[in-house]
C-alpha positions as CSV (number, residue, x, y, z in Angstrom):
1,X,13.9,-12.5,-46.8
2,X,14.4,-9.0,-47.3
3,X,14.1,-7.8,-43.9
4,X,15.9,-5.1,-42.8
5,X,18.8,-5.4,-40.9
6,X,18.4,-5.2,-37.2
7,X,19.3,-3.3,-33.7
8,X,20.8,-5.4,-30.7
9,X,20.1,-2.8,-27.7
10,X,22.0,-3.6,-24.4
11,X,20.3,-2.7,-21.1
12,X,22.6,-3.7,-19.0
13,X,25.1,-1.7,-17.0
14,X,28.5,-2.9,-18.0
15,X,31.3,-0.5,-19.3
16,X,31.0,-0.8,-23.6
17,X,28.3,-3.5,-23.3
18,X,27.9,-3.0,-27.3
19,X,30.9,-3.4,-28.0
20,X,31.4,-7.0,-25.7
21,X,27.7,-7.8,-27.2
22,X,28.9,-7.7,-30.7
23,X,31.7,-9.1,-30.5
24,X,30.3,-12.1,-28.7
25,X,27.7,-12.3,-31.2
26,X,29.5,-12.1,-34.3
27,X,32.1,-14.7,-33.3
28,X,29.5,-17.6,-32.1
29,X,27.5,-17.2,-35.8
30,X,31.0,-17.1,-37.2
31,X,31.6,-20.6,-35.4
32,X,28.2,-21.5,-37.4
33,X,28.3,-19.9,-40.6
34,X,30.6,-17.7,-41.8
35,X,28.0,-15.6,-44.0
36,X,26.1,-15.4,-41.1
37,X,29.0,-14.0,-38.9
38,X,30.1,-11.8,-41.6
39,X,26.8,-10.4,-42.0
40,X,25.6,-9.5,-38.0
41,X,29.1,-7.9,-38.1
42,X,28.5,-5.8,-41.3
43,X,25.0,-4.9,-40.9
44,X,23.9,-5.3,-37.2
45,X,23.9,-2.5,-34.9
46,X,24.9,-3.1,-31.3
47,X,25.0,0.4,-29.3
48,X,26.6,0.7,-26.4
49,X,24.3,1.9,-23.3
50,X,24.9,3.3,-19.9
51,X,22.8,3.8,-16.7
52,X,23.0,6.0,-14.4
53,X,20.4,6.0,-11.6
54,X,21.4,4.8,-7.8
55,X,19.4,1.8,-6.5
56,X,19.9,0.6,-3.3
57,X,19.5,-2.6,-2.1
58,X,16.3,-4.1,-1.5
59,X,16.1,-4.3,2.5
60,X,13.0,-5.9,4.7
61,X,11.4,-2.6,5.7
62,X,11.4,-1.5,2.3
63,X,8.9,-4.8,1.1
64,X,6.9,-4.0,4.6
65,X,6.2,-0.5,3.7
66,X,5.1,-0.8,0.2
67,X,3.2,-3.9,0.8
68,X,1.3,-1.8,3.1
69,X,1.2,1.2,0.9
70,X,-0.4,-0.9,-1.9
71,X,-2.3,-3.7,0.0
72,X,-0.4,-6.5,-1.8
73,X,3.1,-8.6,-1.0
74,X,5.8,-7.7,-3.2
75,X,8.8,-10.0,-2.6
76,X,11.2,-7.7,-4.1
77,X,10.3,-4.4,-4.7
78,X,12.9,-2.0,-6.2
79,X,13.8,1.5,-4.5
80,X,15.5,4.1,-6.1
81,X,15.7,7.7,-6.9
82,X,14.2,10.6,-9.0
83,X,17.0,11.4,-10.9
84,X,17.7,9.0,-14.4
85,X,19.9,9.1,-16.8
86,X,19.9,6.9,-20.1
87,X,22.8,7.5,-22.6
88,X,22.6,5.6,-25.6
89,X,24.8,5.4,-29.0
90,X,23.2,6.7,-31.9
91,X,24.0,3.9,-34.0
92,X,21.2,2.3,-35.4
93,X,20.5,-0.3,-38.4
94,X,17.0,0.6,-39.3
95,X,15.5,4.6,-37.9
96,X,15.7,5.4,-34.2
97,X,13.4,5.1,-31.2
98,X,11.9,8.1,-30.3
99,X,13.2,7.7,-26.6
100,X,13.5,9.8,-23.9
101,X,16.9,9.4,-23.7
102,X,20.2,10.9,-24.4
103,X,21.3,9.7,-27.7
104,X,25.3,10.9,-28.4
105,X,28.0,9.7,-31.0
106,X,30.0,8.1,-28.4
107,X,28.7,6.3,-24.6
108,X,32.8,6.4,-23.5
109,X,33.3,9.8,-21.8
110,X,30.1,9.6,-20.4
111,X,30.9,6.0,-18.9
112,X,33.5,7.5,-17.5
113,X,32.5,10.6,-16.2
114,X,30.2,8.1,-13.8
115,X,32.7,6.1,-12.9
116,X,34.9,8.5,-11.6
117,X,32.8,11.4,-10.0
118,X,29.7,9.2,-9.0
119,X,30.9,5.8,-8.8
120,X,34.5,7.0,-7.5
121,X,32.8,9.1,-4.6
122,X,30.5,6.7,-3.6
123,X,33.5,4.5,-2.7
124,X,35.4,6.7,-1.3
125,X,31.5,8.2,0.7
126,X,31.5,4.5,1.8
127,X,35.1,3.9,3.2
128,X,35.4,7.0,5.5
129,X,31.6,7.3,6.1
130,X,31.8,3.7,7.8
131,X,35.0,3.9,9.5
132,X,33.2,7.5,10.9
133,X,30.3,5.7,12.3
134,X,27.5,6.4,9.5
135,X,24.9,3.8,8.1
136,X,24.2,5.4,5.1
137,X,25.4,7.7,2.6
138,X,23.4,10.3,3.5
139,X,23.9,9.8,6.5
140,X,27.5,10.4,6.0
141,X,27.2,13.4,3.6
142,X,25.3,15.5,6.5
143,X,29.2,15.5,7.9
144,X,30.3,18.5,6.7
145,X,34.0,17.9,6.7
146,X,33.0,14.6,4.4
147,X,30.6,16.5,2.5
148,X,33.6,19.4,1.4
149,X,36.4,16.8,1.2
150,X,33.7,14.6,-1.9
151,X,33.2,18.1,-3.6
152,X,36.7,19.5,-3.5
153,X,38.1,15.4,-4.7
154,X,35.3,15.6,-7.9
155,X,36.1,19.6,-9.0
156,X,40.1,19.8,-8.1
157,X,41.1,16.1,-8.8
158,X,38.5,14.0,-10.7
159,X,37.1,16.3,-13.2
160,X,40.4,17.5,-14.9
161,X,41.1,13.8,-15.9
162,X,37.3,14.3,-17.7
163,X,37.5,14.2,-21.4
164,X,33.9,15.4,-22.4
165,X,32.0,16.5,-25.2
166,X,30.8,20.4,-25.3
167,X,27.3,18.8,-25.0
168,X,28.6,17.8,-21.3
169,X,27.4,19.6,-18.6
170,X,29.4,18.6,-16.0
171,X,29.1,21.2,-13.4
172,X,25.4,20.7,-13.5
173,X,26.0,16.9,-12.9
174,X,28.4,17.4,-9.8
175,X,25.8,19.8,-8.6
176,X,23.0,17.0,-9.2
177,X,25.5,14.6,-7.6
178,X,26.0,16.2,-4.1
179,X,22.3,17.0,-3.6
180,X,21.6,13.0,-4.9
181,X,24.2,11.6,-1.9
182,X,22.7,13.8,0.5
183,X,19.1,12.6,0.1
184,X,17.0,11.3,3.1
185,X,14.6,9.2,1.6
186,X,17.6,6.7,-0.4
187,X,19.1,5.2,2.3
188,X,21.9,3.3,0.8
189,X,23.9,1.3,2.8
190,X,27.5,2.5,3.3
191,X,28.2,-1.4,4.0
192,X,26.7,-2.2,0.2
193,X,28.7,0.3,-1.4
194,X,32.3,-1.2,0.5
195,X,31.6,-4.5,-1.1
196,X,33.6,-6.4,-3.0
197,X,36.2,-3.0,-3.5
198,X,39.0,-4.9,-5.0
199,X,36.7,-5.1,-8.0
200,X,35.7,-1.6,-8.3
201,X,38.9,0.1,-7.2
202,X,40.6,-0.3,-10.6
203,X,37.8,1.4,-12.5
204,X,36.6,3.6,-9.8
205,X,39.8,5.4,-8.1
206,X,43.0,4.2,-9.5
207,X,42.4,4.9,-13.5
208,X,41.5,8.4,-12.1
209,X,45.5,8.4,-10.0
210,X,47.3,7.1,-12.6
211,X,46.3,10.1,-14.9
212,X,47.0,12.1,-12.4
213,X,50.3,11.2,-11.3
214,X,51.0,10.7,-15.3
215,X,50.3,14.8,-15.2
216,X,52.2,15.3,-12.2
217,X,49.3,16.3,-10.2
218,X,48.0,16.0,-6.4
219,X,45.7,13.3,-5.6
220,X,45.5,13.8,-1.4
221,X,41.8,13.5,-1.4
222,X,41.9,9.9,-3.9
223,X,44.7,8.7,-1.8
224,X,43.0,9.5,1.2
225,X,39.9,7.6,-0.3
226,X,42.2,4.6,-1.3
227,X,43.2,4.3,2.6
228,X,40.3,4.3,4.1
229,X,39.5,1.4,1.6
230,X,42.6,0.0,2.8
231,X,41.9,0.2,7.0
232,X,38.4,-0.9,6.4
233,X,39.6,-4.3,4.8
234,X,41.7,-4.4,7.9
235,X,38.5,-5.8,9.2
236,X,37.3,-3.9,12.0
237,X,36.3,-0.7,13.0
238,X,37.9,2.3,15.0
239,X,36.0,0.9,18.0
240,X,37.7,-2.7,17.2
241,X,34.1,-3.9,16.4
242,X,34.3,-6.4,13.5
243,X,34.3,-5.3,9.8
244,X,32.1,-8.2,7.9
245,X,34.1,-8.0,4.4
246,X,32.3,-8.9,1.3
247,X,35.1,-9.4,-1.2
248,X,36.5,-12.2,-3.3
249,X,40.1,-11.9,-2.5
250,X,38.5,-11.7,1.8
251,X,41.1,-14.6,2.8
252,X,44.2,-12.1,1.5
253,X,43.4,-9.2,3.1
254,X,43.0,-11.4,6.2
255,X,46.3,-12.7,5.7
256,X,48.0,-9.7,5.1
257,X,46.7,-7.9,8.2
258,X,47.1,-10.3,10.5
259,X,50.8,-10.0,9.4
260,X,51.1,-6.6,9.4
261,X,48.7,-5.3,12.0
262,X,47.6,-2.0,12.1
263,X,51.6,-0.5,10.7
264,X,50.7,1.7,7.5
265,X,54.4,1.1,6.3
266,X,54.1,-2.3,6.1
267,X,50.5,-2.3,5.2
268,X,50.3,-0.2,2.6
269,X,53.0,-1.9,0.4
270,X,51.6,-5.5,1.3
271,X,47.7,-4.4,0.0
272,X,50.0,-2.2,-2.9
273,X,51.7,-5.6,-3.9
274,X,48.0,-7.2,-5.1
275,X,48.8,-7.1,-8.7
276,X,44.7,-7.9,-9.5
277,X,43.9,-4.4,-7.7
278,X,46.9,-2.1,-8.0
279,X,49.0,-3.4,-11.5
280,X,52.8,-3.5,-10.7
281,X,53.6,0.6,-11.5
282,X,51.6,1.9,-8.7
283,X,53.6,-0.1,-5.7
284,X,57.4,1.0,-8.0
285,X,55.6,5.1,-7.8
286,X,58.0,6.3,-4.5
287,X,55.2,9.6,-4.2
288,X,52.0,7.1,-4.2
289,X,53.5,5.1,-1.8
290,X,54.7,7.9,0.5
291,X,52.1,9.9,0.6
292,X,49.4,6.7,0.7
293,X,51.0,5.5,3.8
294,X,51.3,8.7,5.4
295,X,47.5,9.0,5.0
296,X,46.8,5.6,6.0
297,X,48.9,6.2,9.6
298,X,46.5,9.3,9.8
299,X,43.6,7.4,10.2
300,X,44.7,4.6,12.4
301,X,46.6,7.1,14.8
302,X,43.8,10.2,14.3
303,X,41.0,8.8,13.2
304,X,38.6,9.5,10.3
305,X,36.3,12.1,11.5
306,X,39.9,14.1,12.9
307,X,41.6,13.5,9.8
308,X,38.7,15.1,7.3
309,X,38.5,17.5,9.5
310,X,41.8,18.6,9.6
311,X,42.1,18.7,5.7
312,X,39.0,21.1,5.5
313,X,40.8,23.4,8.3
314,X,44.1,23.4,6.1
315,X,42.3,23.6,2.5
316,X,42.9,20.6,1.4
């Protein structure tokens, strides 16, 4: 019919969600017609997209107050920040949106610049914030042992494993970063962010220790990040008060700690041996290991709070 070929936009916020998109496409009109499959794969343009904006969960006080604020029910109102970021790939069938939006040649390093310095420190915010008795992340950030231990992981550790374009500001971001966990008015959950770790681990922390170690470099603040993951799935508290979990593999870590207990040397390589979560290289890495369990005993036998502080008063 003459028409001109189309764009498939993803707006969703999974890691090379073009790429998956066409692929997916392309092969069920393949199953169909192989003209067809030929010709989304040839002429169809699926850009990869990538979100970055924190949104909390939706909590009851949050409906109450703007129900009251506009003089309507909302059943599920949506809170979030200021700050917004929308990268797109300029790569585009038929002329571009005029978006505001960041259009660049390629959404990777971008992806994973928020993985590791925004995703990575929430995770690692939400692990040693809870076990230190905070509610929410800014809550947590107002520590100021917690506050220099996120900055010094993202400039000394996470950002030399960044692979970014000169267009990149990436000091400008960290710097956007620590003012966006420390404000007020988003109270996201330190609980929320803790779910379902053994899914966000891999992408979050451990792709960021594995170049590390593959560079023989230090990664005391990640490791230190990866065990207070590892005593909060213990599943209780440093006041013994009980941890609710929210995780698919739950049931293991239950079964693991109860034969383990709270022993970091036979913790650590139990949790390590989760092939899912950790691969097979990290558990074989003698330096990992080591130095993993020696930060997990520090938080069962000091504590979190002691322990972060202690690494500000040595530099670390």
């Amino acid at each position: 019919h003459n028409l001109a070929p189309l764009t498939v936009l993803s707006c969703d916020n999974l890691r090379s969600n073009g790429y998956t998109t066409r692929n997916l496409v392309s092969q069920l009109a393949l199953l169909q017609n192989r003209d067809l499959g030929h010709y989304i794969s040839d002429k169809i343009s699926f850009p990869s997209t990538m979100v970055d904006r924190i949104v909390p969960a939706t909590t009851d006080d949050d409906r109450e107050r703007l129900s009251s604020y506009i003089g309507m029910r909302d059943r599920w109102p949506i809170v979030t920040e200021r700050f917004r970021q929308w990268i797109i790939e300029d790569k585009f069938s038929s002329g571009r949106p005029d978006w505001n939006a960041h259009f660049v040649s390629d959404v990777e390093p971008f992806e994973v610049m928020k993985l590791r310095l925004l995703n990575g420190s929430h995770s690692c915010i939400a692990y040693l914030g809870y076990l230190s008795g905070y509610e929410t992340v800014a809550d947590a950030m107002q520590d100021i042992h917690l506050s220099h231990f996120i900055k010094m992981m993202m400039d000394e550790e996470i950002t030399p494993t960044l692979q970014l374009p000169p267009t990149a500001d990436v000091e400008t971001y960290k710097s956007d970063l620590m003012k966006r966990f420390k404000n007020p008015a988003l109270k996201h959950r330190t609980s929320q962010i803790a779910s379902d770790g053994s899914q966000k681990l891999p992408q979050r922390i451990l792709e960021t220790v594995r170049s590390r170690l593959k560079q023989n470099q230090p990664v005391d603040r990640l490791i230190l990040g990866i065990a207070g993951w590892m005593r909060y799935v213990c599943g209780f508290d440093e006041n013994f008060k009980s941890i609710d979990i929210k995780d698919p593999l739950r049931d293991k870590f239950q079964e693991i700690t109860k034969s383990t207990g709270l022993n970091a040397s036979q913790l650590v390589p139990a949790l390590l041996s989760i092939e899912a979560i950790f691969g097979k290289d990290l558990l074989q890495n003698d330096i990992f290991l080591n130095a993993l369990t020696e930060a997990l005993n520090r938080l069962i036998t000091e504590g979190t709070r002691k322990t972060l502080a202690i690494m500000k008063e040595c530099g670390r």
